[in-house]
N, C-alpha and C positions, 0 to 999 in steps of 0.2 A: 659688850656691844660688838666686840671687834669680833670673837667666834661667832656669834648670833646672824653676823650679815652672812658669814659665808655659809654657816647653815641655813642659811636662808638660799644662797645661791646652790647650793648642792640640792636643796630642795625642788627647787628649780628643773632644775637639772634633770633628776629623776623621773619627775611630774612630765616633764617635757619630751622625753625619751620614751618613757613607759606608755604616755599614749600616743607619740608619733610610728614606735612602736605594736602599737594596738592590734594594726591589718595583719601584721607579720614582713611589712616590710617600712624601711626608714626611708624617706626619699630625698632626695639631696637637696630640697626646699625645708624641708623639713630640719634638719642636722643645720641647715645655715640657719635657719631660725633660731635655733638652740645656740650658734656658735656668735651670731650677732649678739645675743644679749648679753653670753659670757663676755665678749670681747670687750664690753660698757665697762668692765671691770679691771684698770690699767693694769691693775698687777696685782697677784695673789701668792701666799706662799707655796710650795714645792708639791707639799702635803695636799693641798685642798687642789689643783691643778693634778695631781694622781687620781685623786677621788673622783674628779668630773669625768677624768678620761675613762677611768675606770668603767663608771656608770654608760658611756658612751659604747665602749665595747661591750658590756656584756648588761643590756638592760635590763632592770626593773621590775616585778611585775606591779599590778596596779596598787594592791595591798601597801607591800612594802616604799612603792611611792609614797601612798598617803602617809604611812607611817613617819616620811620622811618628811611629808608638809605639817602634819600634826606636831613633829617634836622640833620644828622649826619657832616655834612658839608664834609665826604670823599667820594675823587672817587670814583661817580654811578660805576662804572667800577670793583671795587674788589669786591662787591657782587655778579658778575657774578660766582666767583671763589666760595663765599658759598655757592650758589645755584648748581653750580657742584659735589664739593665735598659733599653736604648733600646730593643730589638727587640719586649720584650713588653708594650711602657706603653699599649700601645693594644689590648690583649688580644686580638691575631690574629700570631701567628707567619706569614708567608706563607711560602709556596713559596723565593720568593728570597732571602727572608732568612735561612729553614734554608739555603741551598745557598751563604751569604755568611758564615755561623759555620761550614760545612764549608772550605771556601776559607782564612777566616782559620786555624782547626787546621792545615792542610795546611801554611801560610806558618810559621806557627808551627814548625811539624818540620823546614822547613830550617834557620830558624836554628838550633836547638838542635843539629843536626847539623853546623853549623860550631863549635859550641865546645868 
């Protein structure tokens, strides 16, 4: 249970980076978005806190995000909701980040199609 959440938050993370991400650039609405929801999280260990920053400096691409929501073992389905709320916190949908929620949909229908 106790790894699963924070793989879940690293998930997160990824998901939320990679398509804040998206345009080529991370805007500072954006990065608080991502750091408000980490912050929900009182305290984590050392390891998982490297990994997030990690992810923060040098992001993601959208693959390897999903990858990271898929072996999360939670509903493909609530990253939609990250990928919303990161993409519109700065109140400009860009070009790439539409064509980075079309991307993730598509990725999304193969899994579905393997099960």
């Amino acid at each position: 249970e106790y790894n699963k959440y924070f793989e879940f938050l690293i998930a997160c993370v990824a998901v939320g980076v990679a398509a804040a991400n998206s345009d080529g650039n991370i805007s500072k609405e954006e990065i608080d978005c991502i750091d408000l929801f980490i912050s929900s999280v009182a305290q984590f260990p050392n390891d998982i806190a490297e990994k997030i920053q990690s992810i923060k400096n040098h992001p993601v691409n959208i693959r390897e995000a999903f990858e990271y929501a898929v072996n999360s073992g939670v509903d493909i389905d609530l990253f939609d909701q990250v990928i919303s709320i990161v993409v519109n916190s700065d109140g400009y949908l860009h070009e790439d980040e539409h064509t980075f929620i079309n991307t993730w949909m598509e990725l999304k229908g193969g899994v579905c199609e393997h099960i």
